[in-house]
Every structure is written in C-alpha cells, then in structure tokens.
N, C-alpha and C positions, 0 to 999 in steps of 0.2 A: 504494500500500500504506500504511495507516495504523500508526503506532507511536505507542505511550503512555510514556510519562514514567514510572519508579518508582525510586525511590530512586537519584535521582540519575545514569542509565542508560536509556537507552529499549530498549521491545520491540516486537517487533512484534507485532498481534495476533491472528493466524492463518501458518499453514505451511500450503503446496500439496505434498501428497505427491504425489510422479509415479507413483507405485504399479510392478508390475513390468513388463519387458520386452518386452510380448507385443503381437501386432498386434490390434489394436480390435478387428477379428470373428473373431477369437477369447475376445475375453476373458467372453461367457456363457458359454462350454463351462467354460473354466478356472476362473469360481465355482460354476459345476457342482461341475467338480473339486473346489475348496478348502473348500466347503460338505459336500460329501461327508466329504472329509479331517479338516475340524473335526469333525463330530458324531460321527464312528471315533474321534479320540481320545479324546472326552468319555465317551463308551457304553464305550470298551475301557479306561479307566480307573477309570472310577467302579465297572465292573465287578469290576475288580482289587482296590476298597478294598471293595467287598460280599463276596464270598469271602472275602477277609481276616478281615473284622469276622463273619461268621457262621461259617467251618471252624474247630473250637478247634483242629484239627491245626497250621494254621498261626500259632498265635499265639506267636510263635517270633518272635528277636531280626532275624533276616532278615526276616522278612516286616514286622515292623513298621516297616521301615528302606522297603521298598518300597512301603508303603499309603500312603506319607509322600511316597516319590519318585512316584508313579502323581496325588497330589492336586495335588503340582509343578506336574507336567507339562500337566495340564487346566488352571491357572493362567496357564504361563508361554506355549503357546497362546493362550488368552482375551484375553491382552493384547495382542497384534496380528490373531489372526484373523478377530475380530470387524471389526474397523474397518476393515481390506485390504477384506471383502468388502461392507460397505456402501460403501465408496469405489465400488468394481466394479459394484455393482450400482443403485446411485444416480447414475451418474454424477461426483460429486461426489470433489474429491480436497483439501480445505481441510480444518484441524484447527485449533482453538484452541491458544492458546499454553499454556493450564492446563491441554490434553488432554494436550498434545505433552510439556507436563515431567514429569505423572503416568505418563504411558507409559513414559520412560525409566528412571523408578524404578522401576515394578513389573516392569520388562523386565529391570532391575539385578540386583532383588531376586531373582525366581525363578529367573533363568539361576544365582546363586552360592550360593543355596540346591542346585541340582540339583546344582551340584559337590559340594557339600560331602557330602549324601545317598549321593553314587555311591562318596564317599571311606570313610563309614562302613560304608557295604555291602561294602565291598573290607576293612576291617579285621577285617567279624565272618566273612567267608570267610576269611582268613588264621589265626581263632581257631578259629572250626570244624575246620580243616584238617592246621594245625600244631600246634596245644594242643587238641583233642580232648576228652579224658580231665578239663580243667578249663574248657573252655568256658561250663557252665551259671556256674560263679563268678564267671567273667572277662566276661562279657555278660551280669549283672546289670540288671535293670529300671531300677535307680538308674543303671547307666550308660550304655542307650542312650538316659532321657529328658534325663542329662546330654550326650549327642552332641550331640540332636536343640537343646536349646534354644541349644547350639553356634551349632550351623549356622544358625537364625533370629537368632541376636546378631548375628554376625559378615557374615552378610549383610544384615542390616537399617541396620551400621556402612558396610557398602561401598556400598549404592544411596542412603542418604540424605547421603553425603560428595558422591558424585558429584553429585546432583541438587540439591544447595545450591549447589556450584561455578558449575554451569551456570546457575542462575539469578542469579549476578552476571555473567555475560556480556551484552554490548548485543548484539540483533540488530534493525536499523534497514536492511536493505538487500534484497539479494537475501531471497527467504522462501521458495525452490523445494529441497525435499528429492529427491535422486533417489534414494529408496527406497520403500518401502511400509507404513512405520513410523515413528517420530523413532528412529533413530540416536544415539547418541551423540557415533561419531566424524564423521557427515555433519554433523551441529549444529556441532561445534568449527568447522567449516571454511565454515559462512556467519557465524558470529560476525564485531562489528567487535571485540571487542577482542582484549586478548592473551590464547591462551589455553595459554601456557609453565607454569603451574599447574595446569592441568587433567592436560595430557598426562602433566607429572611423577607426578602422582597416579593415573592411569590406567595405566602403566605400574608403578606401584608397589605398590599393589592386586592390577594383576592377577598379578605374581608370586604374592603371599599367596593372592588367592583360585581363580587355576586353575594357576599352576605349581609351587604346593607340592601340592594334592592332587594332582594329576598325576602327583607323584615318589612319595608316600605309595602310590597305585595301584599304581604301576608295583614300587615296593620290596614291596610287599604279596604281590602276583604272582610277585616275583622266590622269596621264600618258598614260596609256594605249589609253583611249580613244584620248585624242590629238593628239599621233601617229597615230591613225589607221584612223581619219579626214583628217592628212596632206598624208593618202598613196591613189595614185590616181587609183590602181587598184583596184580590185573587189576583185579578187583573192585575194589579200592582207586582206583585210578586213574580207572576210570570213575565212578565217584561222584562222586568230588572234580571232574572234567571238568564232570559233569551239573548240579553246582550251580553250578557256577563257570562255565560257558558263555556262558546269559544277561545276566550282570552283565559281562563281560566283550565279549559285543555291544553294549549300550547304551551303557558308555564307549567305544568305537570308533566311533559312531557321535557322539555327542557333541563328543567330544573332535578326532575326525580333522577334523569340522567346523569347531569353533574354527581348528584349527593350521591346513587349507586358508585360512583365512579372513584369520588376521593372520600368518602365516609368507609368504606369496605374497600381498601387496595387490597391486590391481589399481592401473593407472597413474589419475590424477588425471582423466581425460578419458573411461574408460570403467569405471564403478559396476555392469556387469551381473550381473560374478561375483561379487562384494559380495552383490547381491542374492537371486541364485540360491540363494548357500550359507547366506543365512540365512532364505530358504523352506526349506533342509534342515533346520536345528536349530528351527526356531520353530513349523512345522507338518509335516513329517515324521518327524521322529523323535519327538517325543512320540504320533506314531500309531502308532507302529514296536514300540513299550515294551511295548503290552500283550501283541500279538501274539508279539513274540521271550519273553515270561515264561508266556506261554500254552503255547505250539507246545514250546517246550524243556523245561518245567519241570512235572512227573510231577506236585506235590503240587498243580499249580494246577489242574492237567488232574482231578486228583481229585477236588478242592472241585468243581469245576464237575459235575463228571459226580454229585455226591452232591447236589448242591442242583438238580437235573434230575430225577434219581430222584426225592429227596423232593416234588418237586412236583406229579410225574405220578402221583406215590402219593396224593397227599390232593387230585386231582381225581376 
C-alpha cells in the first residue's frame, strides 16, 4: 500500500471498502435492489419538491420546511448510493483518499442538516397546533428563511470541524474499511494516531447536533399532545393527528436508526449491524419520506391528483 507524505503526516492513498455483508451471488440481485431503491428516492422526492413548487395551496410554512427536507434527503443518499453501487457493480471496492474525506463531509453535512429540518418541522406543528389563532405571525417568511439558513450554518460548522480533524490524522497502515462508505467512526479506528480529539469533539457535537433537536422534538410533541387531550372535539384531534402523523414517522425512522446505531454498538470484531443500520438511514428511509408524506398527507394526495387532472386536461 502506498502512503504520501503531507504536512508532516502520511496518508495513504486509497481505502478498500469491503462494501456490505452479503454473499457474492447475491450481490446483482441486491444492486438490482439498491439501484431500484436509489432512483424511488430520487423520483419520490424530487416529486415532492415539484408539487410543492407548483400547488400554491401548499406554499405554506410546513411544506416549505419539507421541499427542503425531501432535496436533503436525494442529497444525503447520493452521497453513498452512488458509489456502494458502482463498487457492486464494477467489481471494484478502492476509493481515493480525496473521495473518502469529501464523503465524510457531505455525509456530515446532510445527515445534520436532516436533523435540524425535522426539528423545525416539529416547531411549526407545535405553532400550528398550540398557537393557532397567531400562527401566520409566529411562522413569518422572515423566520422560516431564518430557520433554514440555521440549519445550513450550523451544519456546515459541524461537517467541516469534523473533516478538518480527520485530515490531520496519519493513516499509513491497515487501509480496509468494513463498511460501504468512509465512516467516520470506522476511519478513527484505522488511524495511526491519537484520535482523543476527534472522539471529544464527536461526542460533543453530537449532543448539539442530534441530542438537542431530539429533546426540542420530543418537548414539541410533548405540547402537542397536551393540547390535542384538552380539545374536546374529535375533529380536532384528528386533524392535528393527520398533520402531525407523517413528521412524526420520518423522525422515528430517522432517529430510532441513529439511537439503534450508537446506543447498542456492535463488538469491535463484528461491523455487520453497523452496516445494516446505516443501509437503513442512508438509503431506506430517505425512500421511505416521500411515500409516508404521500400515503398520509390529504394536501399532497391533492396536489398530485390536480396536477394529473391538469395534465390529462390539456392533452
């Protein structure tokens, strides 16, 4: 294996992704599969940001939270599904080292962006819900594009801290990832040097960037639900359910992901479940998003069904 000399530090200059778990003749049914999986979330998203952007019904503070989470999520996909499946399909499982660090950022980037989206979606359903009657004031244009450029700071602060770190790490030795992506934490662990800085900072982050929105969610919902106990109609209740449904699927899928993920790590000697659960959050549930906002949600089912009509009208 060759390693280059940079600033005082050597790297090496490629990584062998060992890709996923699966036995060799199986693995063209499985980019069947994941070829399939990617182009559903691409098509079921992008479809999500077309209705948005053409139903003026939905140009409403939630939806524009969700044109935003839907473009995410074709992003934070893209940034591994592509490369899993030419690995797969090329035989080939080598990445450069400039591939492998840009990965980890954009991998950084859109997974703490997607929190943050799912956080502000969870606020303007607790304004919707609980404050009603001053909603249009309180979800002001000025302040979901003050959310939005939030969430692009703050995540842009946490994927390029992390990926500056790592590129003062040596990696001069082992160069075998047993994942189907660069990892962050699988990199810490072929590094030669110390990397007591990194983890501090990974850990420290991560409170800020998934276990504070996490509580904000959960406190958001906690609201919600007390309101929707003190409304003594029906109607009331299922409204608020109906909106609040689907944003409350996608954080459980999201989020249940994560917490399987780093709550129960697997032992040092077997990466399978590692890898499994982030086939669920990287290419699963971003395919999962349009469907559960589709299938649940009346106004989307709308748009669709009006932009069908007008079509078959002016054929």
């Amino acid at each position: 294996m060759s390693c280059i000399r940079r600033n005082n530090h050597s790297i090496t200059s490629e990584f062998i992704l060992l890709g996923l778990p699966i036995n060799p003749e199986l693995k063209d049914m499985f980019s069947a599969l994941f070829l399939a999986m990617y182009l559903t979330t691409v098509l079921g998203n992008l479809l999500i940001i077309l209705l948005i952007r053409l139903d003026s019904h939905l140009h409403t503070p939630m939806y524009f939270f969700l044109s935003h989470l839907a473009f995410t999520d074709i992003s934070f996909s893209s940034v591994t599904a592509p490369k899993m499946l030419v690995n797969m399909l090329a035989h080939s499982q080598s990445i450069s080292y400039t591939g492998c660090i840009s990965q980890v950022y954009f991998f950084l980037f859109f997974a703490d962006l997607d929190s943050f989206l799912l956080t502000s979606m969870a606020y303007d359903r607790y304004v919707a819900i609980c404050h009603p009657l001053h909603y249009t004031t309180i979800m002001s244009q000025s302040l979901c594009i003050l959310l939005l450029i939030m969430s692009w700071v703050l995540s842009f602060a946490s994927a390029i801290l992390h990926t500056l770190l790592l590129t003062c790490l040596s990696f001069c030795g082992d160069n075998t990832l047993p994942h189907f992506f660069c990892d962050l934490s699988a990199l810490l662990k072929l590094s030669s040097s110390d990397t007591t800085i990194n983890e501090l900072v990974i850990f420290t982050v991560g409170v800020v960037i998934i276990t504070v929105p996490l509580i904000c969610i959960l406190v958001s919902y906690g609201y919600i639900g007390a309101t929707i106990l003190r409304t003594p109609s029906s109607k009331g209740i299922f409204k608020a359910l109906s909106t609040c449904g689907s944003h409350l699927s996608v954080v459980s899928l999201y989020y249940g992901a994560i917490i399987g993920l780093y709550s129960f790590p697997s032992p040092n000697d077997n990466n399978n479940k590692d890898v499994i659960v982030a086939v669920m959050y990287t290419v699963v549930t971003p395919m999962l998003n349009p469907f559960i906002y589709s299938l649940r949600n009346r106004d989307i089912k709308g748009a669709l069904r009006n932009m069908l009509s007008k079509r078959a009208s002016s054929q």
